[in-house]
PASEBA-1860 file (N, C-alpha, C; in nm, 3 decimals):
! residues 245
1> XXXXXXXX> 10.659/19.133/13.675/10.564/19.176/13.574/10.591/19.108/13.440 ~ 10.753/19.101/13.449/10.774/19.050/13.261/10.713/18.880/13.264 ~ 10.749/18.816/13.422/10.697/18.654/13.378/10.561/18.636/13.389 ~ 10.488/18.751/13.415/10.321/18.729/13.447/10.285/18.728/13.292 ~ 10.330/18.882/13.207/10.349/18.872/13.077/10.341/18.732/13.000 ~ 10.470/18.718/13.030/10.516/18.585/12.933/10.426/18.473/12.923 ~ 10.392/18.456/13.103/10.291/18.338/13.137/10.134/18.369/13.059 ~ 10.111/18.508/13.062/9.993/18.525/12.970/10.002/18.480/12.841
9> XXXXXXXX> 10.124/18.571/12.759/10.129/18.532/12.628/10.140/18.376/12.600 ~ 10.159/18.320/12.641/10.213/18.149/12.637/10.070/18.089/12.641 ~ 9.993/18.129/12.758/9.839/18.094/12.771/9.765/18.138/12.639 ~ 9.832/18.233/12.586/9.734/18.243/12.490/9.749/18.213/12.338 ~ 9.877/18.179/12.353/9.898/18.122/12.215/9.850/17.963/12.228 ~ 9.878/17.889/12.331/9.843/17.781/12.382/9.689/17.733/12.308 ~ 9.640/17.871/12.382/9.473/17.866/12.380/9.413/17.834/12.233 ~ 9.501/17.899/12.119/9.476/17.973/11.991/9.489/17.858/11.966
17> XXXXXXXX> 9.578/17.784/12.019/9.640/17.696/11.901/9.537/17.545/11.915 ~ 9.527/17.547/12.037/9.374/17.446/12.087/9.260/17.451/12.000 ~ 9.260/17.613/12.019/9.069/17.650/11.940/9.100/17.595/11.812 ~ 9.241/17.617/11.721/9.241/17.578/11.570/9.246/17.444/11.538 ~ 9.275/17.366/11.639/9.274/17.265/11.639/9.149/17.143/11.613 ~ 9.067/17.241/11.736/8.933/17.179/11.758/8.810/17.220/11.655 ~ 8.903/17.374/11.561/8.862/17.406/11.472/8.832/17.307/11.345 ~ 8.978/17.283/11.313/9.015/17.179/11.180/8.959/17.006/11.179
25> XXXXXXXX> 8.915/16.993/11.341/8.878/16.885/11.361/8.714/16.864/11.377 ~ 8.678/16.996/11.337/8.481/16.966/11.349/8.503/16.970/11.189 ~ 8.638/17.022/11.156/8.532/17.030/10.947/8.611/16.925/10.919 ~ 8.705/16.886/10.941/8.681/16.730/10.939/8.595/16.587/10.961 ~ 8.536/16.602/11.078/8.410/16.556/11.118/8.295/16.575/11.026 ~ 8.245/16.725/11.017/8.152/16.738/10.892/8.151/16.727/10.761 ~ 8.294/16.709/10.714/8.291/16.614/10.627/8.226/16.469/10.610 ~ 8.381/16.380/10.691/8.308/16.236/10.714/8.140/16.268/10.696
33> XXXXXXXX> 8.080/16.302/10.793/7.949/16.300/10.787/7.847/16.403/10.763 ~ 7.889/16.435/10.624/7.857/16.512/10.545/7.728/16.462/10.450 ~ 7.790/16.343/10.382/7.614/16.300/10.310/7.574/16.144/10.390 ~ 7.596/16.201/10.533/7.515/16.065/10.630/7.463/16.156/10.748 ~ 7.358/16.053/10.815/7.290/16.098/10.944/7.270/16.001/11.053 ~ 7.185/15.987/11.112/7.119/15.925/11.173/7.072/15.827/11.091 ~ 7.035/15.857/10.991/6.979/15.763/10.896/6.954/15.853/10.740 ~ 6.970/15.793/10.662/6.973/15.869/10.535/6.945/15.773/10.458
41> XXXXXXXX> 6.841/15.803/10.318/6.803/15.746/10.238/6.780/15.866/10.096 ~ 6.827/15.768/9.969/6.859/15.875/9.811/6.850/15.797/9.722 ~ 6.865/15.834/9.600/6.855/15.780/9.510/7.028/15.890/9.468 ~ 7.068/15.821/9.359/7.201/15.879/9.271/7.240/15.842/9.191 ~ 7.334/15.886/9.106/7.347/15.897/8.977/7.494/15.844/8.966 ~ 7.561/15.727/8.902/7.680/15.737/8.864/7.751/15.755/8.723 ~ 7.802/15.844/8.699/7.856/15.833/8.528/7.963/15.821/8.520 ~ 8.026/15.673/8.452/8.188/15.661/8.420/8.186/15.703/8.318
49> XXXXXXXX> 8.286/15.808/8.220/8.324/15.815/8.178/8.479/15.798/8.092 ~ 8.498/15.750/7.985/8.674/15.718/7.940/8.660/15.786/7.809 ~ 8.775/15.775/7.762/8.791/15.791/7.571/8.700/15.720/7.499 ~ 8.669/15.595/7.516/8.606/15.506/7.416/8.462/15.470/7.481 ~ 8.398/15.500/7.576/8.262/15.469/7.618/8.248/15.542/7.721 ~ 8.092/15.534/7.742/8.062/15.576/7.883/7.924/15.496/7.962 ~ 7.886/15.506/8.058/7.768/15.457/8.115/7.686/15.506/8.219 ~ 7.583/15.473/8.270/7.523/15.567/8.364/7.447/15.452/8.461
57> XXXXXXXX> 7.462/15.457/8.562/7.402/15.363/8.669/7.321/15.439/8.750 ~ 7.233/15.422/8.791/7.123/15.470/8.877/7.062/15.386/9.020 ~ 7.091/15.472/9.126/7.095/15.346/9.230/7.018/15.398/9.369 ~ 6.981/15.355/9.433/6.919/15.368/9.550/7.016/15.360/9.680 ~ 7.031/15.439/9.790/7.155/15.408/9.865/7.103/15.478/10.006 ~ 7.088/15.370/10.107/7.044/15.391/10.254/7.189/15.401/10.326 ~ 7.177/15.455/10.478/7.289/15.481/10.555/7.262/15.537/10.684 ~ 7.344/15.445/10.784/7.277/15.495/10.923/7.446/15.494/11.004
65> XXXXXXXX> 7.428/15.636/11.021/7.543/15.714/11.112/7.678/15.658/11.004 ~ 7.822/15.635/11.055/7.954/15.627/10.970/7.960/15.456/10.964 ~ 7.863/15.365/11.056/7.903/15.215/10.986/7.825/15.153/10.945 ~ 7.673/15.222/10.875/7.602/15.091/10.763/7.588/15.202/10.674 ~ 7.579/15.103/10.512/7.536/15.119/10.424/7.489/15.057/10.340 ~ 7.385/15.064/10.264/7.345/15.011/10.168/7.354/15.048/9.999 ~ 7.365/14.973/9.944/7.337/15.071/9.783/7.308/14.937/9.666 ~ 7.169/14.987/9.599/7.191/14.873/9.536/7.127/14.911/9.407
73> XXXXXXXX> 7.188/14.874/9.285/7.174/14.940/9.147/7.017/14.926/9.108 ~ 6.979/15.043/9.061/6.848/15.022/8.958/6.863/15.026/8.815 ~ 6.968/15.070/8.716/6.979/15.098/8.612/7.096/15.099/8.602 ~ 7.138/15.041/8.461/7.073/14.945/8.395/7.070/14.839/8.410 ~ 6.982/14.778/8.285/6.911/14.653/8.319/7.010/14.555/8.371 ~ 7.171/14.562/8.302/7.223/14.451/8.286/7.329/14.430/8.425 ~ 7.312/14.572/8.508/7.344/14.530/8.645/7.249/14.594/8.749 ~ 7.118/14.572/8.699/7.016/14.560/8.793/7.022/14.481/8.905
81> XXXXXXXX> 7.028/14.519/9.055/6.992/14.442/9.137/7.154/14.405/9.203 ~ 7.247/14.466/9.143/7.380/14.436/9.183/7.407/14.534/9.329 ~ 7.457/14.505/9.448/7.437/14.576/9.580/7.569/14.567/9.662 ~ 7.543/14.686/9.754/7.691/14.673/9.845/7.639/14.686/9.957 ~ 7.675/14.618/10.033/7.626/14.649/10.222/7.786/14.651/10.295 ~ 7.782/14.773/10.352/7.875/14.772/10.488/7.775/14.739/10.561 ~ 7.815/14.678/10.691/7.775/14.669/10.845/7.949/14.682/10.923 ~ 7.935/14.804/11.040/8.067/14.805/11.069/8.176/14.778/11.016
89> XXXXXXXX> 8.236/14.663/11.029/8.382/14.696/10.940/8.393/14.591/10.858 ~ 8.249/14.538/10.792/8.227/14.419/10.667/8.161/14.439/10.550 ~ 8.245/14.459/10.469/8.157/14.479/10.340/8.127/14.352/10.215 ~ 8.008/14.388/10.168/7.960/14.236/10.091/7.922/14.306/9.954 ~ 7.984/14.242/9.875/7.852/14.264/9.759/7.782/14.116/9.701 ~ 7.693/14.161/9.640/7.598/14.089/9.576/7.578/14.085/9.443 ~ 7.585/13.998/9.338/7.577/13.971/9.182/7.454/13.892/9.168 ~ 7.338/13.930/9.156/7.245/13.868/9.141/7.226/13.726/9.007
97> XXXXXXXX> 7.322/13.776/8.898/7.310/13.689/8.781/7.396/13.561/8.798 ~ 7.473/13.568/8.907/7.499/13.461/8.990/7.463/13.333/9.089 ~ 7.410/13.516/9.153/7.340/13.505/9.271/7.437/13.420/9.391 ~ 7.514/13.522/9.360/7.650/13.528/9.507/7.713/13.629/9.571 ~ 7.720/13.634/9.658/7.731/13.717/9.789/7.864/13.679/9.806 ~ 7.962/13.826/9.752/8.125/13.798/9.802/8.155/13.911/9.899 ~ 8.257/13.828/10.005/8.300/13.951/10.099/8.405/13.994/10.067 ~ 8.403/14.167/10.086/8.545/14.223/10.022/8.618/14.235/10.142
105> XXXXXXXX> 8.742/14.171/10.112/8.886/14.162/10.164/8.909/14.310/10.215 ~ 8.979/14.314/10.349/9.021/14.488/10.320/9.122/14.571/10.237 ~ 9.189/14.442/10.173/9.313/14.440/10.082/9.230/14.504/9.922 ~ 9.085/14.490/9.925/9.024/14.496/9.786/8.950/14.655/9.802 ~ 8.960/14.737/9.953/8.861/14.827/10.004/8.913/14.933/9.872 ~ 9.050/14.933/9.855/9.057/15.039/9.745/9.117/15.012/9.562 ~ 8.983/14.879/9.595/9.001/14.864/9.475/8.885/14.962/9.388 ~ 8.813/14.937/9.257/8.760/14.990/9.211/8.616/14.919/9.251
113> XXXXXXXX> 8.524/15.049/9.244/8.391/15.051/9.225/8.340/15.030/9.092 ~ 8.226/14.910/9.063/8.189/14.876/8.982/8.224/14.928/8.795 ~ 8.412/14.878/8.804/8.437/14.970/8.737/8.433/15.142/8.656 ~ 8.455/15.211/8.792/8.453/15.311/8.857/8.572/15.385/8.867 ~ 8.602/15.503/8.890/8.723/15.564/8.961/8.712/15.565/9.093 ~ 8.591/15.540/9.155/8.571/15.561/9.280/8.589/15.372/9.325 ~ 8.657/15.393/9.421/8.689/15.288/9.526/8.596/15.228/9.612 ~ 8.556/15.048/9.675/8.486/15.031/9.756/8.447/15.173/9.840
121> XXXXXXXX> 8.557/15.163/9.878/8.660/15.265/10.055/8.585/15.391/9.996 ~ 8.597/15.481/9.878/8.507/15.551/9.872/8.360/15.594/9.887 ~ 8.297/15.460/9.821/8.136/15.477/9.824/8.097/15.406/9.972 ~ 8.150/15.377/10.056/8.071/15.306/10.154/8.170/15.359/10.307 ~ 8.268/15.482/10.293/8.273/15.545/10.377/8.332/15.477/10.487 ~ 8.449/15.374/10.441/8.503/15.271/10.526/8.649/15.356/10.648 ~ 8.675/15.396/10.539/8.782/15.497/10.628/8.750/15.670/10.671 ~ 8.827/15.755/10.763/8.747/15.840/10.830/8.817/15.921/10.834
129> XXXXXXXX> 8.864/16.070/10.773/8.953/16.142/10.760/8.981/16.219/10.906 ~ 8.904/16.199/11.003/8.924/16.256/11.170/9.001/16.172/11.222 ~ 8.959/16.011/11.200/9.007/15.909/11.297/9.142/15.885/11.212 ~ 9.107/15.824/11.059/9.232/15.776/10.978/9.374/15.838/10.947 ~ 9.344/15.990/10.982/9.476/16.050/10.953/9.445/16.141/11.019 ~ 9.614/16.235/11.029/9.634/16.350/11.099/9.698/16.521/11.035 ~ 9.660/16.574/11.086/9.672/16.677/11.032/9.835/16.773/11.020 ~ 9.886/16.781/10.892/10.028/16.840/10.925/10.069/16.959/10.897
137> XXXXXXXX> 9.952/17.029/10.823/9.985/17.145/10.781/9.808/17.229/10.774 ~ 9.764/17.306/10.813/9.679/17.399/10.781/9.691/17.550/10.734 ~ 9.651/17.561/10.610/9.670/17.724/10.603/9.541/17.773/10.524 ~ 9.535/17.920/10.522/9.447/17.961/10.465/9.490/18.083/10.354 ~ 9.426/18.055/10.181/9.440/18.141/10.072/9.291/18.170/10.008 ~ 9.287/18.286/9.985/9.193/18.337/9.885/9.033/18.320/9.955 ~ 9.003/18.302/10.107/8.905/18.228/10.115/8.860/18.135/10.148 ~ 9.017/18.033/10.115/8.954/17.913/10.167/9.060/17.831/10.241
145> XXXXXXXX> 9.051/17.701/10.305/9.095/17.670/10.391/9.203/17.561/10.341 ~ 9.316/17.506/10.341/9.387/17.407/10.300/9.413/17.367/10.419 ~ 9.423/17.189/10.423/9.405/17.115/10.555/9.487/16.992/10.492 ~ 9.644/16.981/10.539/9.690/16.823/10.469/9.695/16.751/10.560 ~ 9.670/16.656/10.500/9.637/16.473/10.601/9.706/16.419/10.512 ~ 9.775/16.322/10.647/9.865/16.224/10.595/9.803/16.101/10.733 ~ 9.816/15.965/10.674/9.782/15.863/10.729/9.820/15.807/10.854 ~ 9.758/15.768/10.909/9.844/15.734/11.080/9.913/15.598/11.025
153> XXXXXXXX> 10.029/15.538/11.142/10.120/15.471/11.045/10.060/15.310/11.069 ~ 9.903/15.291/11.147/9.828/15.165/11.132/9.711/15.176/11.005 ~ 9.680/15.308/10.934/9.591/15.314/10.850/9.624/15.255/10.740 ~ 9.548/15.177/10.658/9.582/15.112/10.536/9.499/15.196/10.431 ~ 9.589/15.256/10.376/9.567/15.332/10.230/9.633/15.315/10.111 ~ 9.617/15.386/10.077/9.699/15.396/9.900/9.746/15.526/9.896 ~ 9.726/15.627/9.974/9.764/15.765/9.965/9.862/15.824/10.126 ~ 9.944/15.858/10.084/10.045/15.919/10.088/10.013/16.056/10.206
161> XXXXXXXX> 9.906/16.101/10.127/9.916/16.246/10.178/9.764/16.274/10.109 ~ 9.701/16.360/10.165/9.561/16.428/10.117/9.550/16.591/10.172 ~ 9.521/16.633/10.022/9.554/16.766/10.065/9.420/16.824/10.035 ~ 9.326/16.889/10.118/9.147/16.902/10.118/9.123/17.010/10.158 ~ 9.047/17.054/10.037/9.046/17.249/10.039/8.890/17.292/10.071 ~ 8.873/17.347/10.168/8.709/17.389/10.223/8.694/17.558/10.210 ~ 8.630/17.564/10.167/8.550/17.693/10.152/8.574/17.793/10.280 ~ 8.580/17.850/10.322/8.608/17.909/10.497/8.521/17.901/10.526
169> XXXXXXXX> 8.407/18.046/10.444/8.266/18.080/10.489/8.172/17.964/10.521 ~ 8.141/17.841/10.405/8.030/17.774/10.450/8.107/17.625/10.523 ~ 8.238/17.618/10.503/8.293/17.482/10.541/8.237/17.390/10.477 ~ 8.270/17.394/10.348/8.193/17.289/10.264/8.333/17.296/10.183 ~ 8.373/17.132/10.123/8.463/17.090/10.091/8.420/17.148/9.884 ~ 8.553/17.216/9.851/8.575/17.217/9.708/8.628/17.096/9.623 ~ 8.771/17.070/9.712/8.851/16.910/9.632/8.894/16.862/9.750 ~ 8.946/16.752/9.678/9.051/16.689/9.772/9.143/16.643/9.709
177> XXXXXXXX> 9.264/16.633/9.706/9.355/16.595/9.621/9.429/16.486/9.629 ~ 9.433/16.384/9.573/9.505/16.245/9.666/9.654/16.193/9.625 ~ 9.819/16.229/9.690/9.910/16.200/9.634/9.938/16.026/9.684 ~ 10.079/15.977/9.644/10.105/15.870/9.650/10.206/15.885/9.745 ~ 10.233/15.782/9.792/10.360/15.787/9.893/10.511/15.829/9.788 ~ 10.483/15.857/9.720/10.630/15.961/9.606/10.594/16.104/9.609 ~ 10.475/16.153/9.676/10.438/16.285/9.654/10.377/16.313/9.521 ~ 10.299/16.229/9.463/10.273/16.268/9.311/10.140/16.268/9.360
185> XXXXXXXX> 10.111/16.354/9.228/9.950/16.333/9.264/9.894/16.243/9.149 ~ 9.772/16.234/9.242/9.714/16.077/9.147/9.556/16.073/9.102 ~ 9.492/16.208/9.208/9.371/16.233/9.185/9.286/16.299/9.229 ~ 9.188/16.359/9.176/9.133/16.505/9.230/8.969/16.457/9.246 ~ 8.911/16.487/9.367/8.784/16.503/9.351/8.769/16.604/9.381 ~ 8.637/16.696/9.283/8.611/16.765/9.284/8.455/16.788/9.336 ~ 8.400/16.916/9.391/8.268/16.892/9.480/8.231/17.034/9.410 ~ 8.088/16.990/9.361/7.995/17.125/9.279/7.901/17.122/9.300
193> XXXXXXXX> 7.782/17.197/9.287/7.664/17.220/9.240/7.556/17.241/9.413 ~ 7.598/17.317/9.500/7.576/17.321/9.651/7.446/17.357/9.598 ~ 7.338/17.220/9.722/7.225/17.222/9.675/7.171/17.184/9.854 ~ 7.003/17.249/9.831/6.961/17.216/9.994/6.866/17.109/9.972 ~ 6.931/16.997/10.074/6.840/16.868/10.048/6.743/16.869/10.248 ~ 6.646/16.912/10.241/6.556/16.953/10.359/6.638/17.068/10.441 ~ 6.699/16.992/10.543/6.760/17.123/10.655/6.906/17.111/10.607 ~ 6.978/17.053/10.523/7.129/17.042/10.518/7.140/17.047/10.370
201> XXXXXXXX> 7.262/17.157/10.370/7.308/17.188/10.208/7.455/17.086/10.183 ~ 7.423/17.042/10.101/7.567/16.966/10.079/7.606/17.028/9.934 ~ 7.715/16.944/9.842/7.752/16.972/9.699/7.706/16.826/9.661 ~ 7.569/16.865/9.545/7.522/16.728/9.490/7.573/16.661/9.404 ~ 7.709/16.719/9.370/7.763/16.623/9.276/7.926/16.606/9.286 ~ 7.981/16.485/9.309/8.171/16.499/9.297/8.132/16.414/9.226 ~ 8.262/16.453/9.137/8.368/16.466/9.004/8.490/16.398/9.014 ~ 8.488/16.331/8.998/8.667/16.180/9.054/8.771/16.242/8.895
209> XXXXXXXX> 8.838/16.289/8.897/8.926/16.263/8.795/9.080/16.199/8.808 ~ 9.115/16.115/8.763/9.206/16.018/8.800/9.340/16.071/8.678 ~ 9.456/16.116/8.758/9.544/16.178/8.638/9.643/16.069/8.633 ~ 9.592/15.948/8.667/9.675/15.890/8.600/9.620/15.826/8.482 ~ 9.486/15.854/8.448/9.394/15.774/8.306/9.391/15.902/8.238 ~ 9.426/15.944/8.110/9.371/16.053/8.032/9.230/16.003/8.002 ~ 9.172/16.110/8.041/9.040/16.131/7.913/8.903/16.039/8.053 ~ 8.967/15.997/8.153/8.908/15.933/8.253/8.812/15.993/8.365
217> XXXXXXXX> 8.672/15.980/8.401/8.603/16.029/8.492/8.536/15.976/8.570 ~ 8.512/16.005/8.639/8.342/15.916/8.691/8.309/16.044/8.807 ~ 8.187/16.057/8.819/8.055/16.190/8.813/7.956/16.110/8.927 ~ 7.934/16.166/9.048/7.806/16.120/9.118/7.725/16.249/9.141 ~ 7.606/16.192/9.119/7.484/16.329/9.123/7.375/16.277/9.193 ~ 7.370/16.348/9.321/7.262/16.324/9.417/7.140/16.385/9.369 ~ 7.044/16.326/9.345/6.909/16.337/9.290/6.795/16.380/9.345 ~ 6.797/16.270/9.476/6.723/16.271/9.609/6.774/16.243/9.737
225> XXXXXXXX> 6.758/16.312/9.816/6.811/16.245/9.931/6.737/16.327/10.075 ~ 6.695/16.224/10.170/6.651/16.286/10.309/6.783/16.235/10.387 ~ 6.730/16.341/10.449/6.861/16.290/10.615/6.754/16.314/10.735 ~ 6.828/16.190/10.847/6.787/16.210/10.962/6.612/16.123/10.965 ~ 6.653/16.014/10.852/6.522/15.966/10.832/6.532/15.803/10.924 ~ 6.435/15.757/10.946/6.449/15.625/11.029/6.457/15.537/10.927 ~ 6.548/15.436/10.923/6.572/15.405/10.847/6.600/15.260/10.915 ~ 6.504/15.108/10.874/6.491/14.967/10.937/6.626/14.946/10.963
233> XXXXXXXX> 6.663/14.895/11.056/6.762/14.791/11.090/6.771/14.675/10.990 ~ 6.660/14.646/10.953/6.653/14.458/10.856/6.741/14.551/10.705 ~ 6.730/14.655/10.695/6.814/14.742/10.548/6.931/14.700/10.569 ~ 6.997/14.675/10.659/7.161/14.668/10.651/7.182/14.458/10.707 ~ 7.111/14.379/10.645/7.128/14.286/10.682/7.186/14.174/10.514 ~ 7.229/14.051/10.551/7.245/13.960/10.449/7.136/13.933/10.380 ~ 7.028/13.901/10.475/6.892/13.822/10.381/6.834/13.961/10.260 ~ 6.875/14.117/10.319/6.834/14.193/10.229/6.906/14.254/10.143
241> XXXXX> 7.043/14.187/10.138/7.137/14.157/10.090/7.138/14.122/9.936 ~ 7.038/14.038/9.933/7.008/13.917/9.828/6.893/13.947/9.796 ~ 6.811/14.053/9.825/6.645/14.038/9.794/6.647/14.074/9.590 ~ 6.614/14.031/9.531/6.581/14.064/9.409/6.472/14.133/9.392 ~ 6.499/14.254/9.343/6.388/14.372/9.326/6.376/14.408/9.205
END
């Protein structure tokens, strides 16, 4: 009777520990593909902010499933027409006042976005917090869920460790916190303003604050956006790459 016991209890912690697993790994998933679909098309808002200036870019940005993207500036004038295309695991941008088409290195993926806090690797969704890293610690306070990821040891990052706090109830991400391989932390995005864009509520706006810049920000604010829209194949190509609009 005691090893039928045991053999139960064992089955069922087993079980528990499976379900949490497969738990932590769908809101991971719905993250990643959180503001993508099948196809998705928006308009958005970027604001850098520092101590001594600020600016506001306004941009148009297509996306079909986790490997194309498009995005290419409308405002202002003076980097009008400036664009980024992923296709699978190649990213390009485009300088129209050039009018040259450079490919980013994967050595450059976390560099900065158009002088930005946000990274290529950020805006174009190059790395994948399900596939790229693993999970070492889960717990739950106040409500909500704490989930740390740390990098598998072929992933190429800059971070150390990511520690990403979800809401329980709706599974919608609050921050994410990004340390360095010293354990420091280096930067917080923050996720606000939960808004319903057709059938899916996301947070229309993260908040990058970078503690290693005082006085440093940069702000994206989703404006418009459909999901699950068909969205051309010729959108994620070179020749439209270069189109001047």
């Amino acid at each position: 009777m005691k090893a039928i016991s045991f053999i139960f209890l064992t089955f069922f912690v087993l079980s528990n520990y499976v379900m949490a697993d497969e738990s932590v790994n769908k809101i991971l998933k719905n993250i990643d593909e959180l503001y993508r679909s099948k196809g998705s098309q928006g308009k958005i808002e970027m604001e850098v902010i520092t101590p001594d200036w600020s600016r506001t870019m306004k941009m148009d940005m297509w996306t079909k499933g986790m490997d194309y993207t498009f995005i290419r500036i409308k405002e202002p004038r003076k980097d009008k027409g400036v664009s980024t295309l992923k296709r699978e695991d190649d990213v390009w941008n485009f300088f129209p006042k050039i009018n040259k088409v450079i490919k980013v290195p994967p050595s450059m993926m976390m560099g900065s976005w158009m002088g930005s806090d946000f990274t290529n690797d950020d805006l174009v969704k190059e790395s994948s917090l399900i596939k790229d890293y693993k999970t070492t610690n889960v717990k739950e306070s106040d409500g909500n869920i704490e989930i740390t990821l740390v990098p598998h040891k072929n992933t190429v990052s800059l971070w150390g460790k990511i520690l990403l706090v979800v809401e329980k109830k709706s599974e919608l991400p609050l921050r994410q916190e990004y340390f360095d391989e010293r354990n420091e932390k280096i930067r917080i995005l923050f996720y606000k303003d939960v808004k319903k864009f057709g059938n899916r509520t996301i947070p229309a706006t993260m908040e990058l604050q970078p503690l290693t810049k005082k006085g440093h920000k940069t702000i994206i604010r989703y404006k418009e956006v459909e999901f699950d829209t068909n969205v051309p194949a010729t959108t994620f190509t070179l020749t439209n790459l270069q189109k001047r609009r």
